[in-house]
C-alpha positions in Angstrom: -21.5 -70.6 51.0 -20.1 -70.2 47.9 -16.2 -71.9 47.3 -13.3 -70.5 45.5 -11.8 -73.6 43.1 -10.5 -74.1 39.6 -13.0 -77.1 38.9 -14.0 -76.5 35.6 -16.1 -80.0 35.3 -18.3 -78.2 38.6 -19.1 -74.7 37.5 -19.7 -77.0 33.8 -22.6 -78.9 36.3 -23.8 -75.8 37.8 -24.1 -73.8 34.9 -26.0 -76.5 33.0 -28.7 -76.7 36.0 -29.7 -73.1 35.3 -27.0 -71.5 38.4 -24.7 -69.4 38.7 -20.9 -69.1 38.5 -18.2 -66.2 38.8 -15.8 -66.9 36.5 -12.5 -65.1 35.5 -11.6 -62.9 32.0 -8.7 -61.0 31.7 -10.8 -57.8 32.8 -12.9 -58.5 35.4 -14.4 -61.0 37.3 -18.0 -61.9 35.4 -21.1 -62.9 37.3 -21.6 -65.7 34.2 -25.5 -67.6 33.7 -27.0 -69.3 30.5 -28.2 -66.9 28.7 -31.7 -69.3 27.7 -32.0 -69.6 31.1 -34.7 -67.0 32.2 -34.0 -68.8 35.8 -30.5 -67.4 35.5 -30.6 -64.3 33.8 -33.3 -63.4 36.3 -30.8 -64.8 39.3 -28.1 -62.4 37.8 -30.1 -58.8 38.3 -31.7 -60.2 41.3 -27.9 -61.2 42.8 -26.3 -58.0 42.0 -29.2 -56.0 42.2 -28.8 -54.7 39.5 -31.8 -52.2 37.6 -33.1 -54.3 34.2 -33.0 -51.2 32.2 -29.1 -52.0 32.0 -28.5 -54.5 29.2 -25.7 -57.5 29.7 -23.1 -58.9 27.8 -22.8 -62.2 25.8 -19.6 -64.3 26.0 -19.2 -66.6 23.0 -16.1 -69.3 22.7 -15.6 -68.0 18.9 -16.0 -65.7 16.0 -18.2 -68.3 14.0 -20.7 -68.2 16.9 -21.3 -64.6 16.2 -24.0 -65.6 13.4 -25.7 -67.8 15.3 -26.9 -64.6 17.9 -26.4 -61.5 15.5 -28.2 -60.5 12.4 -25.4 -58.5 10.6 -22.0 -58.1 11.2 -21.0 -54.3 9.1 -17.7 -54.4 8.0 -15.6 -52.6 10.8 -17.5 -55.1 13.2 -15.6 -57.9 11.4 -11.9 -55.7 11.3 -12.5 -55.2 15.2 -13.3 -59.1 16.0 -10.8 -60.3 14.1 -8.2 -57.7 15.2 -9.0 -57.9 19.2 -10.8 -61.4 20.0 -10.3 -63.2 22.3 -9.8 -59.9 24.1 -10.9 -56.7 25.9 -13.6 -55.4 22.7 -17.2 -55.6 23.1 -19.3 -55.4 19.8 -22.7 -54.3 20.0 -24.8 -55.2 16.9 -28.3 -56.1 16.1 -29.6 -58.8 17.5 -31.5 -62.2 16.5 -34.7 -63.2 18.2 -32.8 -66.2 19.8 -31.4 -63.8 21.8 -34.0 -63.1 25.0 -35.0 -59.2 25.4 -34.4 -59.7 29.4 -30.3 -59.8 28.2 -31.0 -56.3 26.0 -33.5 -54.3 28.4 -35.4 -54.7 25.3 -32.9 -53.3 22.8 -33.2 -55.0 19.4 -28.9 -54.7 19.7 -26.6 -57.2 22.1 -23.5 -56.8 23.5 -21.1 -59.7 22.8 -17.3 -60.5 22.9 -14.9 -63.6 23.3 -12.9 -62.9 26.5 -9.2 -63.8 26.6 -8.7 -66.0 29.7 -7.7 -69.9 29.2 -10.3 -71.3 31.8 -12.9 -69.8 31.3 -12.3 -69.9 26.9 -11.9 -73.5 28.1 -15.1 -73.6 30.3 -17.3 -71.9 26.9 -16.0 -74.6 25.0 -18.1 -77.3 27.3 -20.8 -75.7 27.2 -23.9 -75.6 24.8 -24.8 -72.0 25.4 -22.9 -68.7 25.7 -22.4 -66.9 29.1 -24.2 -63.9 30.4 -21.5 -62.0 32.6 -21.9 -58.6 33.9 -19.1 -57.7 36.5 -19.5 -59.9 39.4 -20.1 -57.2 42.4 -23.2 -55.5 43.5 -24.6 -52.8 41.2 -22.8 -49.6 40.9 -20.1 -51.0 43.3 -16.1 -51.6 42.8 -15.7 -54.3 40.1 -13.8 -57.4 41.4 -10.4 -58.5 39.7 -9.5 -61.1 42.3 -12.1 -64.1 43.3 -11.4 -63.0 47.0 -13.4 -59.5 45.9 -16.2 -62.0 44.1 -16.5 -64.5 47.0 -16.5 -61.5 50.1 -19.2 -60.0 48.1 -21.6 -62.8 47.5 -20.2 -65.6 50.2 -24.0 -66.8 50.3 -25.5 -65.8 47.4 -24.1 -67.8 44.6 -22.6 -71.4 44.8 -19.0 -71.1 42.8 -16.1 -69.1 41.9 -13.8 -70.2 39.2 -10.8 -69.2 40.1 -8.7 -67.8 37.4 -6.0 -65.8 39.0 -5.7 -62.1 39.6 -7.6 -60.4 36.1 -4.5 -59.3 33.6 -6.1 -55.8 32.2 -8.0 -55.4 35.3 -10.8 -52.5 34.0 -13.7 -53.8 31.6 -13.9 -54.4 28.0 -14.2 -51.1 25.7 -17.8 -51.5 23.9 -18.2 -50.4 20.6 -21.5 -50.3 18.9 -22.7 -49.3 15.8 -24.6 -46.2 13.8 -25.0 -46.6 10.2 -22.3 -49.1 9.7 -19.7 -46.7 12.0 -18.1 -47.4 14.9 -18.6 -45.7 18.2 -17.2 -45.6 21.8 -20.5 -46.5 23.9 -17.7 -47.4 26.8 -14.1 -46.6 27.5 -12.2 -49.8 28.5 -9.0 -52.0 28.4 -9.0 -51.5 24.9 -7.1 -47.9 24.1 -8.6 -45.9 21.6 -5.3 -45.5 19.7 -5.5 -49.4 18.9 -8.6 -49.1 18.2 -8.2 -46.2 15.7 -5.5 -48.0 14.3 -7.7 -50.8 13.0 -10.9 -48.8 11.9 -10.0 -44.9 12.0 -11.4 -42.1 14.0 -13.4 -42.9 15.9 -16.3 -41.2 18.1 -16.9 -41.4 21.8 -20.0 -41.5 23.3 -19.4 -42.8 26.8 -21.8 -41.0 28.9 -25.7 -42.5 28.7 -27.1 -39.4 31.1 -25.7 -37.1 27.7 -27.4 -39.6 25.1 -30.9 -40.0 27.5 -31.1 -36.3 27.8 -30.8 -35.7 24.0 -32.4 -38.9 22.8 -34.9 -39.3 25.5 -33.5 -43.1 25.3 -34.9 -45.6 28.2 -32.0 -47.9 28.5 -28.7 -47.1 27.7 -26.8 -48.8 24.4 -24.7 -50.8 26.7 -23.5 -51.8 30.4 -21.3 -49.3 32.2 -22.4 -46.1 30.9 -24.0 -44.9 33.9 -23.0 -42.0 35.8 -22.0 -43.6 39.1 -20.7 -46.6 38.9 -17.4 -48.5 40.0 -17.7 -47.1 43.6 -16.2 -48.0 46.9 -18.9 -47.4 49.8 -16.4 -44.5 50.9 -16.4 -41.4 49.5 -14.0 -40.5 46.4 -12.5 -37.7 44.9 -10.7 -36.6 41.9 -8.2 -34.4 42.0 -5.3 -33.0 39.4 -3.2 -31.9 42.7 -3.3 -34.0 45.8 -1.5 -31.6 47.7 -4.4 -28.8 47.6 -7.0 -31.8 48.1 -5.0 -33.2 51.7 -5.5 -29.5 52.7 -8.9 -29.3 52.0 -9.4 -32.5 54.1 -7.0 -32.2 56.8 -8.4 -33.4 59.8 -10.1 -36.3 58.0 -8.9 -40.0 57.7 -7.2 -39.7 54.4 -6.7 -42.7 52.0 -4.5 -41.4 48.8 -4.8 -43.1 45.3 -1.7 -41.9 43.8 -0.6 -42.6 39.5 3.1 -42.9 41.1 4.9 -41.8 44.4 5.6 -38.0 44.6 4.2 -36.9 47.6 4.2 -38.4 51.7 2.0 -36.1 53.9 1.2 -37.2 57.4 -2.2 -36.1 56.9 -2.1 -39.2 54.7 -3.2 -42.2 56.6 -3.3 -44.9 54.0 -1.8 -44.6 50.7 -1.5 -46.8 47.5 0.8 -46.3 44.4 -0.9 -47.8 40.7 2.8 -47.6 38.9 5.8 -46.2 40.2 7.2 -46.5 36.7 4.3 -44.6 35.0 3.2 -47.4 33.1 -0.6 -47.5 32.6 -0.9 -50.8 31.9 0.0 -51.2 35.5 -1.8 -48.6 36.6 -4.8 -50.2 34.8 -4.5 -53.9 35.9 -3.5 -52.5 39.9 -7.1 -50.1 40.2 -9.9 -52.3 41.2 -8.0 -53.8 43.7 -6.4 -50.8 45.0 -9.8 -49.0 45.2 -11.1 -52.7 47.4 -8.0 -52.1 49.9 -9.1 -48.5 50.4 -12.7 -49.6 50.7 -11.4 -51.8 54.0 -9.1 -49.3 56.1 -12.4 -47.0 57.5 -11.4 -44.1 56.0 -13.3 -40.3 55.7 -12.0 -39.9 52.1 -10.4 -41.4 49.0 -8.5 -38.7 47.2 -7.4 -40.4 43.6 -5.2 -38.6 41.5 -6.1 -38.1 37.5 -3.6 -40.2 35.3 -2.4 -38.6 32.3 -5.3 -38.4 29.8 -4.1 -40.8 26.9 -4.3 -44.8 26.3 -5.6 -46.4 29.3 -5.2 -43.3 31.3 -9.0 -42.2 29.7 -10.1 -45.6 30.8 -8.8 -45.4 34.5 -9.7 -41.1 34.4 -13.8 -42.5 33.2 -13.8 -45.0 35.9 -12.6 -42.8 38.4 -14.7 -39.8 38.0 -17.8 -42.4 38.4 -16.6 -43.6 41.6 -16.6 -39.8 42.4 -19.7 -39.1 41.3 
């Protein structure tokens, strides 16, 4: 049975005898193992069932760590770390052998970042080996933001939570890799593009891996999250620009609504969340995980989500959306 509890000194213990531990960042809840561990790495696909094809990320306690896993760092690498870490920005880059090919699918590139949460910054700093921490929910399933999500998810399978609160940005990191020495969009995250444009320039999105494996005839995608389904409640999801034309097309069913801000009540609509009644997307953002959990739990025919404006975050939420619907 695993516990929820903010002993740092116990998830320290369990980590260090090859076990894992969900621990908090401000995105998501992370399903966290040594990464030298092939006990643990191994523990982390077989937990969440997740396919090895799909690389995971590296959490480091600090920029000066980056050497020690990385062979070069190009330029706008360095801009983007020094600009956004701790924080919400994943830098894929090539790798050093130290680095096992079961954490890349074999990818001579890893995905690492420092994330921005005090207890679990705090919990890197104790240890002698960065963190493998793919989101902490079953594969392709809704990522958790709360450690109620992690620990009704795995109550048997793992030993610990480390419980850091309710996540801040509440979607994943935006990853970024790296082709001939420019930046690109392998995911949309919690890191707008704007910001990110603002730092290094235009920049180029490539968020989808079934585009990239199609024209590439790539095995394994550049990074986690790029798959086509993913982020899904067990009940079925749809997209929508106009939730009124949706409820008609499934009147008669149980309807759960996912609405960017309160402007409709139906009675068709049986159970209804609101991300920001102020329009803010940051809100919107931080509320979605969670909102898409409650939904999951009310035995409902349909999720109808609404499409948030497509700017800032609003991409971020739109991309995670239209993969729950897929």
């Amino acid at each position: 049975m695993s516990i929820i509890s903010t002993d740092i000194s116990k998830a320290v213990d369990l980590l260090n005898n090859e076990e894992l531990v969900a621990i908090p960042t401000e995105t998501v809840y992370g399903l966290a193992g040594n990464i030298f561990s092939k006990k643990a790495i191994k523990a982390i696909f077989e937990t969440k069932k997740r396919p090895h094809f799909n690389p995971l990320i590296v959490h480091i306690p600090n920029i000066d760590y980056l050497e020690t896993i990385v062979e070069a760092i190009p330029e706008k690498a360095k801009l983007l770390a020094e600009a956004f870490w701790p924080g919400p920005i994943t830098l894929v880059l090539k790798k050093k052998s130290i680095i096992p090919d079961l954490i890349t699918s074999g990818k001579d590139t890893v995905a690492v970042r420092i994330p921005n949460h005090p207890l679990t910054l705090d919990l890197l700093s104790k240890l002698d080996f960065p963190l493998a921490a793919p989101s902490a929910n079953p594969f392709n399933r809704v990522s958790p933001t709360k450690a109620e999500h992690v620990e009704s998810y795995f109550k048997h399978k793992i030993k610990m939570v480390l419980d850091g609160g309710p996540c801040k940005s509440g979607i994943e990191s935006t990853i970024i890799g790296f082709e001939n020495g420019e930046p690109i969009i392998y995911r949309l995250g919690s890191t707008p593009i704007e910001a990110i444009e603002a730092v290094v320039g235009t920049i180029e999105v490539k968020n989808s891996w079934a585009e990239r494996s199609r024209s590439q005839k790539e095995v394994a995608p550049n990074a986690p999250g790029m798959l086509e389904r993913h982020y899904a409640p067990k009940t079925k999801t749809i997209l929508t620009t106009n939730i009124a034309e949706a409820i008609k097309t499934y009147k008669g069913l149980k309807i759960g609504l996912l609405a960017y801000n309160d402007t409709l009540n139906d009675d068709a609509i049986h159970f209804k969340i609101v991300l920001s009644e102020g329009k803010n997307l940051e809100e919107a953002a931080s509320k979605l995980y969670d909102a898409l959990h409650q939904l999951d739990q009310q035995q409902l025919d349909i999720i109808i989500a609404e499409q948030l404006p497509d700017y800032g975050l609003g991409k971020s939420i739109n991309d995670r959306l239209q993969r729950a619907a897929k």
